[in-house]
C-alpha positions in Angstrom: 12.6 3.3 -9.4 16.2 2.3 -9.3 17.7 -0.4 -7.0 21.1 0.5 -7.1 22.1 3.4 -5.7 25.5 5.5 -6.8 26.7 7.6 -4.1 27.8 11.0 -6.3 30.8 11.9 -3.8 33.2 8.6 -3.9 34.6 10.0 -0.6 32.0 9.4 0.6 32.2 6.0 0.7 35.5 6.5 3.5 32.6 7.0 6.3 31.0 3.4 5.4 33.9 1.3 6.6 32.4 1.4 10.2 30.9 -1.7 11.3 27.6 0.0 13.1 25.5 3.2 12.2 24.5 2.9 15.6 24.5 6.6 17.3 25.9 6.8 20.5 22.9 6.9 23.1 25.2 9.7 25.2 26.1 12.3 22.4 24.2 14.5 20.2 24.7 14.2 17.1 24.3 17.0 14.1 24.1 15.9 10.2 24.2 18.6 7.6 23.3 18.1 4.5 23.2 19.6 1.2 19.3 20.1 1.4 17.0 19.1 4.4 13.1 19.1 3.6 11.2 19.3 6.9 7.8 20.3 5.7 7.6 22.7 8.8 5.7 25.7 7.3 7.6 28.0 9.5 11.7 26.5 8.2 10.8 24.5 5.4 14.2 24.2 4.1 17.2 23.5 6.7 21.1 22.2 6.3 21.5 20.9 9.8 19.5 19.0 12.2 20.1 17.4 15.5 19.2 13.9 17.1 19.4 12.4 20.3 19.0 9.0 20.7 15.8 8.8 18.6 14.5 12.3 18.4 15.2 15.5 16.5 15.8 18.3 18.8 17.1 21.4 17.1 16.8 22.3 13.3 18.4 25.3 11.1 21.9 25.9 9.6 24.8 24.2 11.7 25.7 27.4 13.3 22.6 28.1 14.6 22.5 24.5 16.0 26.0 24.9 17.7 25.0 28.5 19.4 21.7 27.2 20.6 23.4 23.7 22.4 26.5 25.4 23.2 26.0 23.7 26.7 26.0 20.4 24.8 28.7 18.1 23.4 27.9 17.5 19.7 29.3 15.4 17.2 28.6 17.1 13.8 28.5 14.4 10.8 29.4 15.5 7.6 28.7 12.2 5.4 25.4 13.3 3.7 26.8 17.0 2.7 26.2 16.1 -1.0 22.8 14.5 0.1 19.1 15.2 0.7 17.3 14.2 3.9 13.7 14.6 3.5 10.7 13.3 6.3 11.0 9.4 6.4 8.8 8.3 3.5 5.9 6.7 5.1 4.0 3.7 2.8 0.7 4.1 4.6 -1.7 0.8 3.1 0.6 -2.2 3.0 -0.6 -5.7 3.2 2.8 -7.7 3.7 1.3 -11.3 3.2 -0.2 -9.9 -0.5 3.2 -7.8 -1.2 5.4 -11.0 -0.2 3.6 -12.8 -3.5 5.8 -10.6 -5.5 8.0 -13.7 -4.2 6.4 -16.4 -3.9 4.4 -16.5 -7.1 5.2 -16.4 -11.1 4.6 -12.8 -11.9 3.0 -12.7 -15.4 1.1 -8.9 -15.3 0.1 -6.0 -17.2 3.2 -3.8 -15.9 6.8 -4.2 -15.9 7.8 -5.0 -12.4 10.9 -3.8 -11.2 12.5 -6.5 -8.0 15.7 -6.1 -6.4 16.6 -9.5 -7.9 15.2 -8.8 -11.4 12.8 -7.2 -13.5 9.4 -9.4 -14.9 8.2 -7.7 -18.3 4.8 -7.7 -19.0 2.7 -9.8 -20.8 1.0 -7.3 -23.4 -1.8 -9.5 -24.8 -3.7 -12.9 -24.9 -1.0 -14.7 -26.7 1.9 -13.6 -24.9 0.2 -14.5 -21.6 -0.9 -17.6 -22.5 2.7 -18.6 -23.9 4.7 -17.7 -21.1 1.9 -19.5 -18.6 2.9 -22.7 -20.6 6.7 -22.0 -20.6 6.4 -21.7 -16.7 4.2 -24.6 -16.3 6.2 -26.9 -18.8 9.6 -25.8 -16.4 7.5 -26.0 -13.1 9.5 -29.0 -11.5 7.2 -30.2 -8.9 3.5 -31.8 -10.2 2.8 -32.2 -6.8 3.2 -28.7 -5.8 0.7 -26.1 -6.8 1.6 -23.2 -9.2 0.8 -20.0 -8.3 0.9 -17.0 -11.2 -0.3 -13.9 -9.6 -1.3 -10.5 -12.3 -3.7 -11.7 -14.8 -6.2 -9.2 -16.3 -8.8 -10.3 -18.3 -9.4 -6.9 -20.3 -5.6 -7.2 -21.5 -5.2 -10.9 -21.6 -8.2 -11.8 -23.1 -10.8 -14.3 -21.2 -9.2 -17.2 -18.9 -10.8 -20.3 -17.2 -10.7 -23.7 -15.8 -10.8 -25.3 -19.2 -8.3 -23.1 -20.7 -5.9 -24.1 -17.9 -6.5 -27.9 -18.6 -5.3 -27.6 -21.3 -1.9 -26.1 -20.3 -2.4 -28.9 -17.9 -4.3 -31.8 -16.6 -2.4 -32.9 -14.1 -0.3 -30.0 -12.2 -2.5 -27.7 -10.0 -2.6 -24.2 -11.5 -4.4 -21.1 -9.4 -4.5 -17.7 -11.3 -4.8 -14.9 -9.1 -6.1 -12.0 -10.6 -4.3 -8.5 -10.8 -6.2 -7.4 -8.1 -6.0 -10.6 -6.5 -10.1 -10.4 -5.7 -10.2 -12.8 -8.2 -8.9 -16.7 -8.3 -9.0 -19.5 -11.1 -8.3 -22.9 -10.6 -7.8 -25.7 -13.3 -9.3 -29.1 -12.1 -6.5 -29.7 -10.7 -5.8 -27.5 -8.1 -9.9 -27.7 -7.3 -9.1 -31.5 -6.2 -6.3 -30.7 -4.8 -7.8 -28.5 -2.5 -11.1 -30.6 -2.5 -13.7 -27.5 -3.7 -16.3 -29.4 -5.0 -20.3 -28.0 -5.2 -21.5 -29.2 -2.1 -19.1 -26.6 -0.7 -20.5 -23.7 -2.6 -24.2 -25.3 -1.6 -23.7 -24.7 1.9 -22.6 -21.0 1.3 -24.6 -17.8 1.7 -26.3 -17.3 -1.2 -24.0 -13.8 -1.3 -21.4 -15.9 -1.9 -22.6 -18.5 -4.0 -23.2 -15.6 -6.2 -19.9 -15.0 -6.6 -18.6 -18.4 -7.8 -18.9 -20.2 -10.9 -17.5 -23.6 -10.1 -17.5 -24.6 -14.2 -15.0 -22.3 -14.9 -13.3 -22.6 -11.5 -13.9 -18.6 -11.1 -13.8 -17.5 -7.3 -14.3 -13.6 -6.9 -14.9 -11.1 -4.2 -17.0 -12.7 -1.5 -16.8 -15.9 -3.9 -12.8 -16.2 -2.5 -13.8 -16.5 1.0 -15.1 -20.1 0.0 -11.3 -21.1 -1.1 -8.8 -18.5 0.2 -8.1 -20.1 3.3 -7.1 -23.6 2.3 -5.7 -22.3 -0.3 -3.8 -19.4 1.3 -2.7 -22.5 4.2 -0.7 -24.1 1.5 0.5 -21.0 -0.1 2.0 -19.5 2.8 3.9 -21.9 4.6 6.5 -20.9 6.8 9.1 -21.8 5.0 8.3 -20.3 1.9 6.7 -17.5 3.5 9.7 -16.4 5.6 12.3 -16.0 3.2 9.6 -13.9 0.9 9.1 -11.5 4.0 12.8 -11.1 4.2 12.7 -10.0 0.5 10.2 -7.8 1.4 11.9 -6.1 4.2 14.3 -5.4 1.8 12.0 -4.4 -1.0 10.7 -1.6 1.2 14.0 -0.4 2.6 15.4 0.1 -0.7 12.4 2.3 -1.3 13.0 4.8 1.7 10.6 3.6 3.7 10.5 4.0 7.7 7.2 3.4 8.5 4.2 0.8 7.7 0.9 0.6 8.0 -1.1 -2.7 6.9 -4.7 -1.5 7.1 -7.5 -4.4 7.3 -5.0 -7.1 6.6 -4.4 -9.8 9.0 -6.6 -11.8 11.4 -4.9 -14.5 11.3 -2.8 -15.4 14.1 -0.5 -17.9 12.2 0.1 -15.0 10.0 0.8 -12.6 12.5 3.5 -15.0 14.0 5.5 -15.3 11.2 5.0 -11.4 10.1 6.5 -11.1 14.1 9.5 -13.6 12.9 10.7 -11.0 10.8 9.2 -7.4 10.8 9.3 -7.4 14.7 13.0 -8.1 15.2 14.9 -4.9 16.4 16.7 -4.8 13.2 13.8 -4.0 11.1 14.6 -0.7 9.3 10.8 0.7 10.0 8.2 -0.1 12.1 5.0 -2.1 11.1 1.6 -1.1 12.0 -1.8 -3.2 11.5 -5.2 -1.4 11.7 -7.9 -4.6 12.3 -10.2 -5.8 9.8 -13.4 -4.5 11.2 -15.6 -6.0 8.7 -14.4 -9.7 10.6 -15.1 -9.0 13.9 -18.5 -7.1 12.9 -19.6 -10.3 10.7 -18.4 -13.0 14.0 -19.5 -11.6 17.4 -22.3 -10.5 18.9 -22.3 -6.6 18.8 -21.8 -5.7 22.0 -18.3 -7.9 22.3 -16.9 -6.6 18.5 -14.9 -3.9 20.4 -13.8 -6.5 23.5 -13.2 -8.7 20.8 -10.9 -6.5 18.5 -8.7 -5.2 21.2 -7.5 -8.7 22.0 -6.0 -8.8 18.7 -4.0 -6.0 20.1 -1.3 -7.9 22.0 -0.4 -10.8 19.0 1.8 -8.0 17.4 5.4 -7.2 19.0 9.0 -5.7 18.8 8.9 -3.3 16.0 5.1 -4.8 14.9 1.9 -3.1 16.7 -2.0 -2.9 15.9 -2.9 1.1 15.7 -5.7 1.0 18.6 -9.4 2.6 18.0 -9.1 2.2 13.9 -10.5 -0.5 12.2 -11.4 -1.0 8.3 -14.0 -1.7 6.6 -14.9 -2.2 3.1 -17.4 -1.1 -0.1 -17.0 -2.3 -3.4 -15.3 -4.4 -5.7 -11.8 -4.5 -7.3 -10.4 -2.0 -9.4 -8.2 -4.2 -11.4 -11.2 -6.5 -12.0 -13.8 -3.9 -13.0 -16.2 -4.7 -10.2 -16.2 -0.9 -8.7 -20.3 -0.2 -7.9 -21.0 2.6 -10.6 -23.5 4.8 -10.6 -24.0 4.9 -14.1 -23.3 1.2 -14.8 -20.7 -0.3 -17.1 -20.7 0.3 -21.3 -20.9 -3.6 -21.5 -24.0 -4.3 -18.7 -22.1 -5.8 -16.2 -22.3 -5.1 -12.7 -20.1 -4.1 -9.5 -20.0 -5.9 -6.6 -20.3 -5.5 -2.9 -17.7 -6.8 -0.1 -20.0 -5.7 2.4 -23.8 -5.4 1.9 -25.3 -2.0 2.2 -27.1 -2.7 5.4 -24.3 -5.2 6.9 -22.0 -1.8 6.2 -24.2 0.3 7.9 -24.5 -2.0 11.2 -20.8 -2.3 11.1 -20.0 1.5 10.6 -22.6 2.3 13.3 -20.7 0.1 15.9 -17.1 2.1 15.4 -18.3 4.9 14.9 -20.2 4.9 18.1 -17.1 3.3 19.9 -15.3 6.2 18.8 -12.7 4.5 16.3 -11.1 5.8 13.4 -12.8 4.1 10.4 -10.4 3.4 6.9 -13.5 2.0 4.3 -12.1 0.9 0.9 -13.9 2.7 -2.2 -13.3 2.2 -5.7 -16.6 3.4 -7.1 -18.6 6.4 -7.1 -21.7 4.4 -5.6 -19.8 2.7 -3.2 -18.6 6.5 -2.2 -22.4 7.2 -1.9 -22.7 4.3 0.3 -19.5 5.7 2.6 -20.3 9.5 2.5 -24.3 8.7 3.3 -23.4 6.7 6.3 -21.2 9.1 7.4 -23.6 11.9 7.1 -26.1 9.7 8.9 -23.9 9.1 11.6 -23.0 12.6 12.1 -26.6 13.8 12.4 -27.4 11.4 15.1 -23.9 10.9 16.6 -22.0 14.5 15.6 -18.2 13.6 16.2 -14.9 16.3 15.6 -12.2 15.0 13.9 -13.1 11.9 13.1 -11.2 11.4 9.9 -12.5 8.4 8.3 -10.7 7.4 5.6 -11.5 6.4 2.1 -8.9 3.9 0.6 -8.5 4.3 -2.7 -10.4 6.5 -4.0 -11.2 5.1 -7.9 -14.0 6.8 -9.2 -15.8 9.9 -7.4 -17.8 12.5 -8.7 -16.7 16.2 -8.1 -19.9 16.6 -6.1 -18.6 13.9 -4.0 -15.5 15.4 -3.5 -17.7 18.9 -2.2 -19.0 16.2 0.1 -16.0 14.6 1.5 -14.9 18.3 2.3 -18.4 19.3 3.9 -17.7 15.9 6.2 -14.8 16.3 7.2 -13.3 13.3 5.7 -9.9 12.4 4.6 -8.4 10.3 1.3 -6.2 7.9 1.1 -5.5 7.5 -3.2 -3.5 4.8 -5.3 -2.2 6.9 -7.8 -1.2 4.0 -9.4 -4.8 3.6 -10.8 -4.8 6.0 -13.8 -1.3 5.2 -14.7 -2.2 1.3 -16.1 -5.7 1.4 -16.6 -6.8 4.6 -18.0 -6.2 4.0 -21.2 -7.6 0.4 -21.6 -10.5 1.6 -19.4 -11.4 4.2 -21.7 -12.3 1.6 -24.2 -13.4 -1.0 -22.3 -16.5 -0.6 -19.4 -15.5 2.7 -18.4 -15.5 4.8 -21.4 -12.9 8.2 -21.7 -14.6 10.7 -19.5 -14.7 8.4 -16.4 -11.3 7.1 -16.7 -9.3 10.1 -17.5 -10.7 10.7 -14.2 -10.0 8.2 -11.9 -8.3 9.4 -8.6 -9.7 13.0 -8.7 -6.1 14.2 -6.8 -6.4 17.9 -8.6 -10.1 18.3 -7.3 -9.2 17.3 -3.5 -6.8 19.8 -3.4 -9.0 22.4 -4.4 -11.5 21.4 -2.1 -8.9 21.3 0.6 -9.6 17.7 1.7 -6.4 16.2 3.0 -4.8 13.2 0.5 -2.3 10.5 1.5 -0.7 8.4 -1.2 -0.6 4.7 -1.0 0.5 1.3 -3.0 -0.8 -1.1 -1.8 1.5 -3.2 -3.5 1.0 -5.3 -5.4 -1.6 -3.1 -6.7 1.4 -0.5 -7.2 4.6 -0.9 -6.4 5.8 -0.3 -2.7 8.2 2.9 -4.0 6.9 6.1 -2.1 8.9 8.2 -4.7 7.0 6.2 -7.8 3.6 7.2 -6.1 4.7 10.7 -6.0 5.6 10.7 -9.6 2.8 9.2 -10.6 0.5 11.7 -9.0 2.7 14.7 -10.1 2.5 13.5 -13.7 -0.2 11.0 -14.4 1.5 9.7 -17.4 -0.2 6.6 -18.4 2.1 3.2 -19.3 1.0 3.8 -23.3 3.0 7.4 -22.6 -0.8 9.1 -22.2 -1.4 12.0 -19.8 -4.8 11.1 -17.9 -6.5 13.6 -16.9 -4.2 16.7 -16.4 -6.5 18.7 -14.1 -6.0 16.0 -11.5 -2.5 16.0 -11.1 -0.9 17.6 -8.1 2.4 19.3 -7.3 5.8 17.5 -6.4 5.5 19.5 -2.7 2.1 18.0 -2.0 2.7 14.8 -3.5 5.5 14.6 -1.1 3.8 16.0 2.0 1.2 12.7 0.8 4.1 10.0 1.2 4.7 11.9 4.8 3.0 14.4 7.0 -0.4 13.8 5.2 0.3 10.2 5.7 0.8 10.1 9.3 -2.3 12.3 9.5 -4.4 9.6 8.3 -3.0 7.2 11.1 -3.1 10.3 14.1 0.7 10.1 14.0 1.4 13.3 12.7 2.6 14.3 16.3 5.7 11.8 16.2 5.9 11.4 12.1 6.0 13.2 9.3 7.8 16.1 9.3 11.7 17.2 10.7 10.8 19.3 13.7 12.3 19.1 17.3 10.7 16.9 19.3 9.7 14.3 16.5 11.1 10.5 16.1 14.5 11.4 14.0 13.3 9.1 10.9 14.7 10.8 7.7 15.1 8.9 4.2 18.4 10.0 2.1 18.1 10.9 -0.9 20.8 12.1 -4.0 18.4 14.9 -5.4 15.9 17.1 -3.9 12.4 15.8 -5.2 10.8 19.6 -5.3 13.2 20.6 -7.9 14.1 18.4 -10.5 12.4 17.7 -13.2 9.0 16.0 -12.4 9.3 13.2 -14.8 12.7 12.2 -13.1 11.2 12.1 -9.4 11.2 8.2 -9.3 14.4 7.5 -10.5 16.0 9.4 -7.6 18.6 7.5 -6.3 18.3 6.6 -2.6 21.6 5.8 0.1 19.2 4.6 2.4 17.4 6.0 5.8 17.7 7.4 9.4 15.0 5.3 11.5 14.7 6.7 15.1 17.7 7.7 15.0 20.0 4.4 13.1 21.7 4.7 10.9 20.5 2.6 8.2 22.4 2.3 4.6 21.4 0.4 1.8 23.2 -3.0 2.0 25.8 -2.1 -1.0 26.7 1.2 0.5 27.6 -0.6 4.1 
């Protein structure tokens, strides 16, 4: 994905010297375009469409638009006739205080990431890692500050723990979060700085005590909960965290983006605040939307006050921020990135998955929403945590049968194609990184997973065939935040050793897109206002240079993008203004 974008049609560029792309909330405006994707099945392809103030109300060729509001007074804008406008590009899982590392941490990962600022390379082995980690701690200018380095991997960087980082130093605190940042290490350090001793793991549940290892200053899945928030209180202070959501404001226009959806992210309050600061100021380019963290609220109160409980939450978002009401999340198993998926048929090497949620605290907690009628999103990344979702689901149908309910599954790692039969028979949806096979495949098929498992991870091909509806996400920083990137990688499933993964399970470039739109909003029950170009939805369009359905697959991330229409603003990139 490219950050800078070169209009093709200099003239262009005459249009830009206004000072606002605000429309006029009197007149009707009419863009044409040289291609406008609506994804309506009955005019998929368009070259004019109308907006006033913030919705679309007529579609079709600019004629057509004139003749049917001849009783209207239009203004017909030409400035994206060498264009595309396709449905605003929705990114539909988003945490923004994980994404916001991206800039506030020392990116050393197994992927090249690509920042509006600059471009981190990848650390492609043990020694590489561990000699850039001493290059940015021998340059870190504050021993009294903590040093964060977020994308660590243990199966391409080779083993990493409190000793190893005491020796790269004894006296500046060092925390290594994990790729899939479900993992933390600490050096001795940072464990006094942030005074974790073992009398704190002592008076733990012994869930979580099973998930330490204070020797080697290893903190994983349920483990983190005994560190993450003291740790997370000095990581995101205000004013570091501030300017890194500004960044990430940013980070997401550049990528098309008009709507978000943060999924299971924040209870915090504190956090909330500052994500108000900045994402709910009427100048944000897209709207922010958090789905609560069920799994909390099912853990803390009594269970006839979770629901009471979770719509108080409600009102702490504002402005352009707002909690989606009657959906919560809720969670299975383990990390991808840290191979602690539940497997059905184990790992090569013995080890074992995980659980964020216990089987039978998951089944209490699913019983609760789904008997309050909510929308439930449950992150998967095994096939035997899928068992665990789909049989709970199927249980909950039998005794509680429920239309349209479409839980989610987030994710989506490992199925089985008789769970996909299953998902389809349920009437549940999927929400897929397709990310996933793209950087692990091929180091998965030697390590844990073996070839037939891992060439395929994220089933997409088989969900289509079953007919199960698919959205695409990021999740960033488990992908990056680049809806075009996640269509390309699920059009082409080219792994980063230049490897196709599984080539069954790709899907095509129209329903990869309808996945990063229409589909998307139907996993959030916003398809009614999102989505799609039709007359009567908000007018949020992303502007493109090329039509993604017809060039060449390979090139669909590297479209160049001039920015977005967001309920009807105008809303260049920041070089084209």
């Amino acid at each position: 994905m490219k950050f800078i974008v070169k209009v093709r049609n200099v003239a262009l560029c005459i249009l830009f010297s206004t000072t606002s792309f605000a429309q006029d909330a009197s007149s009707i405006v009419v863009y044409t375009a040289r291609e406008i994707i609506t994804l309506d099945p009955s005019l998929p392809v368009v070259q004019a469409v109308a907006v006033e103030k913030n919705r679309i109300i007529a579609t079709g060729s600019l004629e057509e638009i004139q003749r049917s509001l001849s009783d209207k007074d239009l203004t017909v804008d030409y400035r994206f006739a060498d264009l595309v406008l396709i449905p605003g590009l929705i990114n539909q899982h988003e945490h923004a205080w994980l994404a916001s590392l991206l800039f506030m941490t020392e990116i050393l990962s197994i992927e090249d990431w690509v920042l509006p600022e600059k471009t981190v390379r990848r650390a492609v082995d043990a020694a590489d890692y561990r000699k850039r980690l001493e290059n940015i701690v021998s340059e870190h200018s504050d021993p009294t500050e903590v040093l964060y380095t977020w994308g660590f991997h243990q199966l391409f960087h080779g083993e990493l723990t409190r000793a190893d980082l005491d020796e790269i130093s004894s006296t500046i605190p060092i925390v290594v979060m994990q790729r899939s940042l479900h993992e933390q290490i600490h050096n001795t350090a940072a464990l006094e700085y942030f005074d974790i001793d073992q009398a704190l793991i002592d008076g733990a549940p012994e869930s979580v005590r099973a998930q330490t290892n204070l020797a080697e200053g290893h903190f994983w899945e349920q483990g983190q909960s005994l560190v993450v928030h003291t740790v997370f209180a000095d990581l995101f202070r205000s004013a570091r965290y501030l300017p890194a959501l500004e960044q990430l404001e940013a980070y997401f226009h550049a990528a098309g983006s008009t709507l978000i959806a943060e999924p299971g992210g924040i209870v915090s309050p504190a956090l909330i605040a500052l994500q108000n600061q900045v994402f709910g100021d009427p100048d944000t380019p897209f709207r922010m939307y958090y789905i609560a963290d069920g799994r909390s609220f099912s853990r803390t109160y009594p269970e006839d006050e979770v629901i009471t409980e979770i719509e108080k939450l409600y009102a702490s978002a504002q402005g352009m921020t707002q909690f989606i009401p009657g959906q919560v999340k809720l969670f299975s198993d383990g990390a991808m990135f840290s191979q602690l998926m539940q497997m059905s048929e184990g790992y090569l090497d013995g080890h074992h998955g995980e659980w964020l949620m216990e089987p039978e605290v998951f089944a209490r907690a699913f019983r609760i929403y789904w008997d309050a009628g909510y929308q439930i999103h449950v992150h998967q990344n095994g096939d035997a945590g899928l068992d665990m979702i789909l049989d709970n689901l199927e249980a909950n149908m039998d005794r509680n049968p429920r239309e349209d309910h479409r839980t989610v599954i987030v994710h989506f790692g490992f199925s089985r194609p008789d769970q996909v039969e299953r998902l389809a028979v349920l009437g549940a949806i999927v929400s897929a990184n397709p990310f996933y096979p793209i950087v692990l495949a091929d180091r998965y098929s030697e390590e844990g997973i073996g070839p037939e498992r891992a060439q395929e991870m994220v089933r997409l091909g088989d969900l289509v065939r079953a007919d199960v509806s698919l959205s695409l996400h990021s999740d960033t920083p488990m992908a990056s935040g680049q809806p075009l990137r996640l269509m390309s990688n699920a059009v082409n499933r080219i792994t980063v050793g230049g490897n196709l993964a599984g080539p069954a399970q790709r899907i095509s470039a129209e329903r990869a897109l309808r996945a990063v739109t229409i589909d998307a909003a139907y996993s959030l029950r916003m398809e009614s206002e999102v989505g799609s170009i039709i007359p009567g939805k908000l007018a949020n369009f992303t502007v493109l240079v090329e039509n993604p359905l017809t060039v060449s697959p390979e090139t669909i991330e590297d479209i160049e993008i001039w920015g977005t229409i967001h309920e009807g603003r105008l809303l260049p990139l920041p070089w084209l203004n």
